[in-house]
Every structure is written in structure tokens, then in C-alpha cells.
C-alpha positions in Angstrom: -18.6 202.0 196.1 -15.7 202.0 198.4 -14.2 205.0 196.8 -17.6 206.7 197.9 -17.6 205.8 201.7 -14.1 206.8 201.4 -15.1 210.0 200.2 -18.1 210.5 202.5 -15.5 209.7 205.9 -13.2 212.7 204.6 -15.8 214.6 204.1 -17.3 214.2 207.5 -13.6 214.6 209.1 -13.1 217.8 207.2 -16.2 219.4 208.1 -15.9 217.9 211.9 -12.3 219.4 212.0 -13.7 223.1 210.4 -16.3 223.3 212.9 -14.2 222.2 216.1 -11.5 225.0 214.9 -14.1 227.6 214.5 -15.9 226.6 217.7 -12.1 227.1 219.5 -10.4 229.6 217.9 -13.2 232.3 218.2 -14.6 233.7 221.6 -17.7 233.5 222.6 -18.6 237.1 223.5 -22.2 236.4 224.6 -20.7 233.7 227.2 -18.5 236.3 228.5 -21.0 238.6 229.9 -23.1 238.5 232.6 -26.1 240.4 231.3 -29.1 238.7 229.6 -29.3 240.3 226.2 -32.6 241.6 225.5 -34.0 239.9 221.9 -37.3 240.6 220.7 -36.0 240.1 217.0 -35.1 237.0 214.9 -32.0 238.8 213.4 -29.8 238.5 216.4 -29.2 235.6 215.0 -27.8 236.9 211.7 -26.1 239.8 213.1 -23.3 238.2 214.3 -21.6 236.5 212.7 -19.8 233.7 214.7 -23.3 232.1 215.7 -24.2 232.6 211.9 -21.3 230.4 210.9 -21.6 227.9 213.6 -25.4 227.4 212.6 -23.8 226.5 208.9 -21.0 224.2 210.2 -24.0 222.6 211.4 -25.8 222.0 208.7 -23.2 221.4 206.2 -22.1 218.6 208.8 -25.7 217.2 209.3 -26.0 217.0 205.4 -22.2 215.1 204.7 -23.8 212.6 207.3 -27.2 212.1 205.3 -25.1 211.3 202.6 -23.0 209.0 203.9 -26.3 207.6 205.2 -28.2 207.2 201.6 -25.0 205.8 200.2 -23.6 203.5 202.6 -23.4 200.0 201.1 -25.4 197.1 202.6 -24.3 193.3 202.8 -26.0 190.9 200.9 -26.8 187.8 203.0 
């Protein structure tokens, strides 16, 4: 079991380091103007492609952590 939480913490690291290199290596081009875009359609979202990536960093990190969750080891009293 220890090999797993093992496992699980460099997983978490990895994914934690991905998403903190894409979140500062890329610019933020809707931060950078002044304007308020105009969206009336959901696939703003997927048209660009940096937002689109953070949004799977996300999830990708949310799900390493369920894991680590379900398969954490608990101490018998």
C-alpha cells in the first residue's frame, strides 16, 4: 500500500507542477485587454486554447486527488 500513496503523491506533484508551468509560461491575452469580450456562445470556451487546457489541468488534478482519496490507507486502532 505504501508503494500506492507513493505513487498517488508523484502523481499529484507532477500534475501540480504541469499546471503551475502552463499557468506561468503562457499569457493571459484576455487579462491583457481592457475590453469586455462580448460571449453569447458556450464555444469561447473551446476556442482557445489555453483556457481549454487549464480547464484539463484541472480536472486531471481534481481526479489524481480522488484517488489518492479512495486509496489512502486507514489505521487500525
Amino acid at each position: 500500500m505504501k508503494k500506492k500513496r507513493i505513487a498517488g503523491i508523484v502523481a499529484i506533484i507532477s500534475i501540480a507542477l504541469t499546471f503551475s508551468m502552463l499557468s506561468v509560461s503562457q499569457e493571459f491575452p484576455i487579462f491583457s485587454s481592457t475590453e469586455t469580450p462580448e460571449i453569447e456562445t458556450p464555444e469561447f470556451l473551446w476556442t482557445y486554447r489555453l483556457i481549454d487546457m487549464i480547464a484539463q489541468a484541472f480536472v486531471m488534478f481534481a481526479a489524481a486527488a480522488c484517488c489518492v482519496t479512495v486509496l489512502r490507507v486507514e489505521k487500525k486502532e
